[in-house]
Backbone as JSON, one array per atom type, in Angstrom:
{
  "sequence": "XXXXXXXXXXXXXXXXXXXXXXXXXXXXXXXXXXXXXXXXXXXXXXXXXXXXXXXXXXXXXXXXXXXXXXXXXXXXXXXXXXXXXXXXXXXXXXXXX",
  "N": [[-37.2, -19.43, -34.68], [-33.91, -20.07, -34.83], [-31.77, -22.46, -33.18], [-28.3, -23.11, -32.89], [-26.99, -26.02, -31.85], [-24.28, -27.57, -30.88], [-22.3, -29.88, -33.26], [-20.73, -32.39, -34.05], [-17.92, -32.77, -36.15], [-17.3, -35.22, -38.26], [-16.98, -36.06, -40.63], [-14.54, -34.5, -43.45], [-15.13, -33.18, -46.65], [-12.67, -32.03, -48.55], [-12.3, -32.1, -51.28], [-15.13, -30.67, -52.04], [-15.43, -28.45, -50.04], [-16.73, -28.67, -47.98], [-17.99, -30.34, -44.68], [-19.62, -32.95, -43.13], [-21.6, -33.02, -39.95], [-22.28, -34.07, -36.63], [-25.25, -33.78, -35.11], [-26.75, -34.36, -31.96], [-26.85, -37.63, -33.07], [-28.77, -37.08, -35.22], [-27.24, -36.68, -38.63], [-25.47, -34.47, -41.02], [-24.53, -32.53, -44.04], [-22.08, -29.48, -43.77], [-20.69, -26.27, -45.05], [-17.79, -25.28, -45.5], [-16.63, -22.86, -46.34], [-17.03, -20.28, -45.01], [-15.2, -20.52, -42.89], [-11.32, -20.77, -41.88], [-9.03, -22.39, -43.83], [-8.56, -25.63, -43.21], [-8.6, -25.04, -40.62], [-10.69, -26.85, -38.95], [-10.82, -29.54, -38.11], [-11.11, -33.16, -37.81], [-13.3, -34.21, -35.44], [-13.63, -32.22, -34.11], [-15.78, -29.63, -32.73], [-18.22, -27.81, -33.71], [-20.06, -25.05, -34.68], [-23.23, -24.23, -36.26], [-25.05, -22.13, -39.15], [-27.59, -21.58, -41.17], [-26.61, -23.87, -42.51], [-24.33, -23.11, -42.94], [-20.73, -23.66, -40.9], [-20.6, -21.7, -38.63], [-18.07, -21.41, -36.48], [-15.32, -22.92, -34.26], [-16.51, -24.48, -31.03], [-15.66, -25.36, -28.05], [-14.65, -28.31, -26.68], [-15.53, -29.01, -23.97], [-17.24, -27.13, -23.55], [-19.12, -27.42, -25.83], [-19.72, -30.17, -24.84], [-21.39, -29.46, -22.23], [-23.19, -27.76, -23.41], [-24.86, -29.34, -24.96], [-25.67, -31.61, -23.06], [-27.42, -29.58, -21.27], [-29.37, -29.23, -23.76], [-30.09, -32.31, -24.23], [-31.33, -32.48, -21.27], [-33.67, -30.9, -21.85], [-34.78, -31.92, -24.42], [-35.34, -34.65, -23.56], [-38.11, -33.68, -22.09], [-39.75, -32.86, -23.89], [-41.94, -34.83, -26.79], [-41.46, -37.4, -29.33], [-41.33, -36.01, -31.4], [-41.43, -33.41, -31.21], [-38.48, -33.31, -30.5], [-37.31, -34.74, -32.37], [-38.08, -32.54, -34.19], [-36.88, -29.74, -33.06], [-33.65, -30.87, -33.3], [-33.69, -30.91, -36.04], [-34.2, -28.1, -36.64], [-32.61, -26.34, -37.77], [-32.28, -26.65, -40.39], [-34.73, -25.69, -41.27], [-34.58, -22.87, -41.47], [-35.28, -19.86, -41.73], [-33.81, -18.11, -42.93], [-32.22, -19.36, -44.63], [-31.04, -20.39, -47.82], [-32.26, -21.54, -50.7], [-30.53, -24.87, -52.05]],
  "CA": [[-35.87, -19.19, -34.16], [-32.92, -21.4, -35.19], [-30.27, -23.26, -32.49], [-26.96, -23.56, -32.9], [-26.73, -27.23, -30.97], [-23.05, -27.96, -30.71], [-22.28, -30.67, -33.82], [-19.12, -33.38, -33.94], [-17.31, -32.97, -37.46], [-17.21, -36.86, -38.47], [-15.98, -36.27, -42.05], [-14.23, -33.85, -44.03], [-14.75, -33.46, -47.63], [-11.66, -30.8, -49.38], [-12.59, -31.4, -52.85], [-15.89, -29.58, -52.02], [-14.94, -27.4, -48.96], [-17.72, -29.51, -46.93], [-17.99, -31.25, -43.53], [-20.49, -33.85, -42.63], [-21.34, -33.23, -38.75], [-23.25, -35.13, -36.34], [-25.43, -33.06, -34.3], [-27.04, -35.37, -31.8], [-27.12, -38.44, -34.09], [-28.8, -36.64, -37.31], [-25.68, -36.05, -39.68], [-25.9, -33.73, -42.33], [-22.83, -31.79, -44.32], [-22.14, -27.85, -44.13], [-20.3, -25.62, -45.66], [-16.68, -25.13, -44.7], [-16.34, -21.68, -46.7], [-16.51, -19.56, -43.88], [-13.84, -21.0, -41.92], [-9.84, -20.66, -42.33], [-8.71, -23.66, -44.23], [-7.44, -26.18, -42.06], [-9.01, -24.65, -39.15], [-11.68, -27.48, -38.78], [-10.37, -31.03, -37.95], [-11.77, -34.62, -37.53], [-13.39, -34.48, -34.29], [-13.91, -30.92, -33.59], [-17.57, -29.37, -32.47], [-19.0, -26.62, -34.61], [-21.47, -24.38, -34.5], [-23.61, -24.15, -37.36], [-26.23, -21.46, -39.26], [-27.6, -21.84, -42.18], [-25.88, -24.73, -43.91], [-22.61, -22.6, -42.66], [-20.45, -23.85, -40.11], [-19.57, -20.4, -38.33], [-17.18, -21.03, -35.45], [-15.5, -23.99, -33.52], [-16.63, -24.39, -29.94], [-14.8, -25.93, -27.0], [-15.48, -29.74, -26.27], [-15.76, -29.19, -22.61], [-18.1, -26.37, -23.79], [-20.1, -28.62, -26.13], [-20.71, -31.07, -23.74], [-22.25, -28.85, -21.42], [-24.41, -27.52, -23.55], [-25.51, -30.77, -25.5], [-26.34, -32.2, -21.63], [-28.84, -28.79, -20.95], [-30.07, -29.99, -24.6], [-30.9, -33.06, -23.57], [-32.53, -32.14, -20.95], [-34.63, -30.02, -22.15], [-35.47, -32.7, -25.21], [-36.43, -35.18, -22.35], [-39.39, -33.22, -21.25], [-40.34, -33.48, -25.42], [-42.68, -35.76, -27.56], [-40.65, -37.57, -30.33], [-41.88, -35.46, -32.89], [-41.21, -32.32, -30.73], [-37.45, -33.37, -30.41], [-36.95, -34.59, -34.25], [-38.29, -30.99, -35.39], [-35.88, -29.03, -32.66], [-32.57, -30.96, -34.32], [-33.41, -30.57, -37.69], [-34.81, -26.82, -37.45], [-31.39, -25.65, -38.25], [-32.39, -27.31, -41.92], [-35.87, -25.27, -41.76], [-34.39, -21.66, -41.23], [-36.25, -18.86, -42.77], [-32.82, -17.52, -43.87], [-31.73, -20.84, -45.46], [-30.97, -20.56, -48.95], [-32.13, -23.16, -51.28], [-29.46, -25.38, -52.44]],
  "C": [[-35.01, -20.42, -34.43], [-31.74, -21.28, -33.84], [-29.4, -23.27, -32.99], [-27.2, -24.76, -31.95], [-24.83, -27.52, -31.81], [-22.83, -29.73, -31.85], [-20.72, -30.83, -33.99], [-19.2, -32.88, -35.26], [-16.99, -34.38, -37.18], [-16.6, -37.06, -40.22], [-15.76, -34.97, -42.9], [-13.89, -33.99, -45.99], [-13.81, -31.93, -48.55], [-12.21, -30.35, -50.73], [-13.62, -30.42, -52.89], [-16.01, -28.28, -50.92], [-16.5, -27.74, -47.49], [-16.92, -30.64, -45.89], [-19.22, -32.01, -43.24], [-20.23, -34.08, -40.77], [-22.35, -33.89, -38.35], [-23.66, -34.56, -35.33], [-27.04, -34.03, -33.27], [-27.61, -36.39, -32.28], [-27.74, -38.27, -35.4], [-27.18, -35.93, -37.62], [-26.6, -35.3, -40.92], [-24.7, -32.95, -42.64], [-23.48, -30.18, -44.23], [-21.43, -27.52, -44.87], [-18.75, -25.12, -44.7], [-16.52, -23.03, -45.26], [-16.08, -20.48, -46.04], [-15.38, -19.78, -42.88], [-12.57, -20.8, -42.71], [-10.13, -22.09, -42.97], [-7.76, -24.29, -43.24], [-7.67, -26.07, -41.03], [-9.74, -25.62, -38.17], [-11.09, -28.95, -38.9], [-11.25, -32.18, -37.58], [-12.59, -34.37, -36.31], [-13.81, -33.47, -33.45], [-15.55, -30.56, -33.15], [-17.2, -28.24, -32.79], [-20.59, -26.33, -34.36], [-22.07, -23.89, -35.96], [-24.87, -23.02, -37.7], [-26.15, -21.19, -40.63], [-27.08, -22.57, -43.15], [-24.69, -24.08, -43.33], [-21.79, -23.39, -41.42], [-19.5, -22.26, -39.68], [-18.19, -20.2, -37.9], [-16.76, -22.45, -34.82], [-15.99, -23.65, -32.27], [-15.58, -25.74, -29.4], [-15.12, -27.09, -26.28], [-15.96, -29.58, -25.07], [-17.29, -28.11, -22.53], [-19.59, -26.76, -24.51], [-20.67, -29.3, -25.31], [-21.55, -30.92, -22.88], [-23.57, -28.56, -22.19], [-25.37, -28.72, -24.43], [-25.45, -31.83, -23.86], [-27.38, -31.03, -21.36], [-29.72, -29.55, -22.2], [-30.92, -31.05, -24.5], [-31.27, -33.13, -22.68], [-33.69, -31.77, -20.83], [-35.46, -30.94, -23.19], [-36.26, -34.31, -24.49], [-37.57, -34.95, -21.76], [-40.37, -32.86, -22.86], [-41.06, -34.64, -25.95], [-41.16, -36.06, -28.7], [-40.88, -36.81, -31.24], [-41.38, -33.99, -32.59], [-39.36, -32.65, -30.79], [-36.81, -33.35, -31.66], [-36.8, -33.07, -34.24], [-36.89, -30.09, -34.5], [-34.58, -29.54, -32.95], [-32.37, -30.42, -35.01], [-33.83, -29.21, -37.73], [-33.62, -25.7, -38.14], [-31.75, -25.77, -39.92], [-34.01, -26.15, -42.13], [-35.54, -23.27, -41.64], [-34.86, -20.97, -42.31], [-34.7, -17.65, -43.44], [-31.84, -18.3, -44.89], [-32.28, -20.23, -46.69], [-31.44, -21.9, -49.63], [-30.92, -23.49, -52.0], [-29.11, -25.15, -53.64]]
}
């Protein structure tokens, strides 16, 4: 099963229609293509699946749920926390690049 965890946009690249977000401290870029142009700003929190960024969410909304998050990754091994970040990157509907 893949998360959505609530990820910051920290850089926007146009020429390729990519964002580089930061979903608690791993960064990694998506895919703006689904989104309006323009829709997605500096600073925003996105929800991501598959490499896509679907939808924005609502900071006050983020925050909530990246605080259950870490809670829940508090009662985790380091190794158990790593893998639930990154499993957005291991999705069994993930395309290869």
């Amino acid at each position: 099963m893949c998360l959505s965890i609530p990820s910051k946009v920290v850089k926007i690249d146009t020429e390729f229609n990519i964002a580089t977000v930061d979903t608690m401290g791993v960064q990694r870029t998506a895919s703006l293509e689904l989104m309006e142009e323009g829709s997605v700003v500096l600073g925003d929190y996105v929800l991501l699946h598959i490499g896509f960024i679907m939808n924005k969410i609502d900071e006050e909304d983020a925050m909530e749920s990246l605080r259950v998050y870490r809670e829940i990754l508090e009662a985790l091994d380091e190794e158990e926390r790593r893998a639930l970040v990154l499993e957005d990157d291991n999705c069994a509907n993930r395309e290869a690049p």
